[in-house]
C-alpha positions in Angstrom: 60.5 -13.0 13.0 59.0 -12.3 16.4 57.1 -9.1 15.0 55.7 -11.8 12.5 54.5 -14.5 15.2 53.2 -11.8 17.8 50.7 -10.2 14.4 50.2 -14.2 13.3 49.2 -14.9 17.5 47.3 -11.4 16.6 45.1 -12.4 13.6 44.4 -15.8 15.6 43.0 -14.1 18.6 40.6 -11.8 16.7 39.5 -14.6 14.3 38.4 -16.6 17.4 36.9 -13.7 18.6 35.2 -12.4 15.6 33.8 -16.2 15.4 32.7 -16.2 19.0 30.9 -12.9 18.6 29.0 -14.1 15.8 27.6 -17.4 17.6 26.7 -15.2 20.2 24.9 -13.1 18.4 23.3 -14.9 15.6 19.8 -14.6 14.4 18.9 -17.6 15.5 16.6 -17.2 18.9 18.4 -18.8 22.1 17.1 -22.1 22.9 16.9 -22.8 26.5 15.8 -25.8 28.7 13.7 -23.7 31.7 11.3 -22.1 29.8 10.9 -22.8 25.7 7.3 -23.5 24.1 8.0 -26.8 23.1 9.7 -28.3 26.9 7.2 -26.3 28.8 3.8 -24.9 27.4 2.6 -23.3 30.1 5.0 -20.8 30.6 6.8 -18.1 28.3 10.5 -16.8 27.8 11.9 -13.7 26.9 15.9 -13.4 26.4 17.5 -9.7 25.8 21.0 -10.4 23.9 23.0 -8.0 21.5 20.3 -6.0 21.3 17.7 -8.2 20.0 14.7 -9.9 21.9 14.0 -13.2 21.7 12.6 -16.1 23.5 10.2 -19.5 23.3 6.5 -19.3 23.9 3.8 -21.8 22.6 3.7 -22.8 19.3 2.5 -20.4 17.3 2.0 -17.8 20.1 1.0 -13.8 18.9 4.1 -11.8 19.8 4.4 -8.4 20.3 7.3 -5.8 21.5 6.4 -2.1 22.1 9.1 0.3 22.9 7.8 2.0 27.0 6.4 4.8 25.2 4.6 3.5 22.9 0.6 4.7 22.7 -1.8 2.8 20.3 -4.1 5.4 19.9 -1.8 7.5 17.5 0.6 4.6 16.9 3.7 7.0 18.5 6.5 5.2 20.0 7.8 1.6 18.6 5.9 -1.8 18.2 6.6 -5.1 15.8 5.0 -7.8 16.1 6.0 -11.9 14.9 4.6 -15.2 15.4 6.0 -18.0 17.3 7.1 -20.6 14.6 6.2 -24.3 15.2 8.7 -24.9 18.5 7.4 -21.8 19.8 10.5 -19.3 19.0 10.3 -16.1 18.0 13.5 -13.3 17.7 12.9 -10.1 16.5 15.6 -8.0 14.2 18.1 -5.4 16.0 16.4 -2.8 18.2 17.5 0.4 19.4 18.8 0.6 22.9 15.5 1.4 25.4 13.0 -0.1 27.5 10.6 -2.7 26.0 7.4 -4.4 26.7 6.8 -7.6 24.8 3.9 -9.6 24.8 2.9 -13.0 24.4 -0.7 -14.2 23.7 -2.1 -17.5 22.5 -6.1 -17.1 21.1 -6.5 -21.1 21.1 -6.6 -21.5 24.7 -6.6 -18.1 25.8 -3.6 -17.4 27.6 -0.8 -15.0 27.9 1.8 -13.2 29.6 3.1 -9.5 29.3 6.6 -9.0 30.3 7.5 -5.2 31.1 10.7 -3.5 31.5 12.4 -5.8 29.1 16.1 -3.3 28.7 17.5 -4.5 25.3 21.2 -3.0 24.7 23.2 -4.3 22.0 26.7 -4.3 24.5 24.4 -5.5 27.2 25.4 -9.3 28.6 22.1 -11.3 28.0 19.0 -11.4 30.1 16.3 -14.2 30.5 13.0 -13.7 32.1 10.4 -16.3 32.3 6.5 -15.9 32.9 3.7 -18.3 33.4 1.2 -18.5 30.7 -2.2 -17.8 32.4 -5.9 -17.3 31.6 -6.2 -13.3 30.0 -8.5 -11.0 31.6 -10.4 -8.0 30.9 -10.9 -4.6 32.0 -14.2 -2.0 32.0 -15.2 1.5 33.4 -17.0 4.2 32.5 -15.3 7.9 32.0 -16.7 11.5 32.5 -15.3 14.7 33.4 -15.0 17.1 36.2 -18.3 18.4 35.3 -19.9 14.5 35.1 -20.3 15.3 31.4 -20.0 12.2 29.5 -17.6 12.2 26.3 -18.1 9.5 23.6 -15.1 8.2 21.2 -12.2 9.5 23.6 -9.2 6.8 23.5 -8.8 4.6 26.3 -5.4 2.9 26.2 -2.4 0.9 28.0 1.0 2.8 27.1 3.4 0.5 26.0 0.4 -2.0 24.5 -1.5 -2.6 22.2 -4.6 -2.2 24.4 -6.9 0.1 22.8 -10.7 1.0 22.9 -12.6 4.2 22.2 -16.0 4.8 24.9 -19.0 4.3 23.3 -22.4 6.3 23.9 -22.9 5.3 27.6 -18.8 6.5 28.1 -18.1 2.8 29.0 -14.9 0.9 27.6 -13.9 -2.7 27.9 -10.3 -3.4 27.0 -10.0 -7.6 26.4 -7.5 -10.3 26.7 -5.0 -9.0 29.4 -2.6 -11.2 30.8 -2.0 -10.5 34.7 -0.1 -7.8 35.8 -0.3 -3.9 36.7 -1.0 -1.7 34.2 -1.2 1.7 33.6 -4.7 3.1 31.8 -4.8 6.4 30.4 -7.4 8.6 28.5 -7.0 12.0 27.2 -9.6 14.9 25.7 -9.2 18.3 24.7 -12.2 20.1 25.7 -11.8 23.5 23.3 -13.3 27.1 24.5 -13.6 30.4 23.7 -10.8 31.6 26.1 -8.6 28.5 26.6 -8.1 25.1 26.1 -8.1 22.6 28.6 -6.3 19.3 28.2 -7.6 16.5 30.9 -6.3 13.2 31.4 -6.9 10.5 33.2 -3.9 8.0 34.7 -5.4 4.8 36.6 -3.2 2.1 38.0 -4.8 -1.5 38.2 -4.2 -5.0 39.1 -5.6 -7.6 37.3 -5.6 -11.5 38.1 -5.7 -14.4 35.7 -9.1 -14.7 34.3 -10.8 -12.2 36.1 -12.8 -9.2 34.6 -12.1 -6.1 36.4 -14.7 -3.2 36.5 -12.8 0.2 37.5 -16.5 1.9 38.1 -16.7 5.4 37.2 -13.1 7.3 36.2 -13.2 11.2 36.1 -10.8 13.1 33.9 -9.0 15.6 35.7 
């Protein structure tokens, strides 16, 4: 009799726990009251719970999450990408465990916010970041060489974006729409030669504001 009611008190406990693992970690995105698209439109939030990433942004918003290493140019790495429904939530579907970026960009009035460093673990206990959605910028700069030799169609890219150009014949690239924050650009050739082959990059930290267009000047692969 006691071996029955200690199993019964058993099969309770994980039944009310199996229950309370499922509400936490339902599909359904996370609504909360400092930060979703429909209770404040201005600003963006990004919630990392069992592994998933969710969050509220403006109705409709463009939403993308890129794994840290992910590069555009050769589409390595992992990105997905959703849109915000009508109340402005978005969740994405089970990730694996790493270091994401996500971003969140609105074309109507131009505004966005890129949240970096976003650690999404499925045993993790739940995270909540929340941005302002400000005015996206832009970035330019013209690359060359060592030598001052100018190279046309080499990538130009932010790792962990989906920022992407390719220089055109004057070696100047323009990357648009950036929401503020410090980024990382890179650019890569392989220059190939009789005796060797040289691989030279280029790895440029910048700033950029809300709204403002940023010219880098001249950038030198080394």
């Amino acid at each position: 009799m006691l071996v029955d009611r200690c199993c019964g008190r058993l099969l309770v406990c994980a039944l009310i726990l199996t229950v309370l693992l499922k509400i936490s970690c339902s599909n359904a995105p996370v609504q909360t009251s400092d930060g979703s698209g429909s209770e404040t439109p201005n600003s963006a939030t990004v919630i990392s719970s069992c592994g998933r990433i969710e969050g509220t942004s403006n109705p409709y918003s463009a939403i993308g999450i890129y794994s840290s290493d992910y590069i555009p140019y050769n589409d390595s790495g992992f990105d997905t990408s959703m849109i915000a429904d009508d109340k402005g939530r978005f969740v994405s579907g089970v990730l694996d465990s790493g270091i994401y970026n996500v971003l969140s960009f609105s074309a109507v009035p131009g505004t966005g916010a890129f949240f970096s460093g976003i650690n999404s673990t499925p045993s993790a206990q739940p995270d909540t970041v929340i941005l302002p959605l400000k005015p996206v910028g832009s970035v330019t700069g013209v690359v060359s060489d060592t030598f001052d030799i100018l190279r046309e169609d080499l990538p130009v890219y932010i790792p962990g974006s989906p920022y992407l150009d390719s220089l055109d014949n004057n070696n100047r690239f323009v990357l648009h729409d950036i929401p503020e924050g410090e980024f990382d650009l890179h650019t890569k050739d392989v220059a190939s030669h009789k005796i060797m082959t040289d691989t030279l990059n280029v790895d440029t930290l910048f700033n950029i504001t809300a709204g403002e267009r940023k010219d880098l000047g001249r950038i030198k692969l080394e």
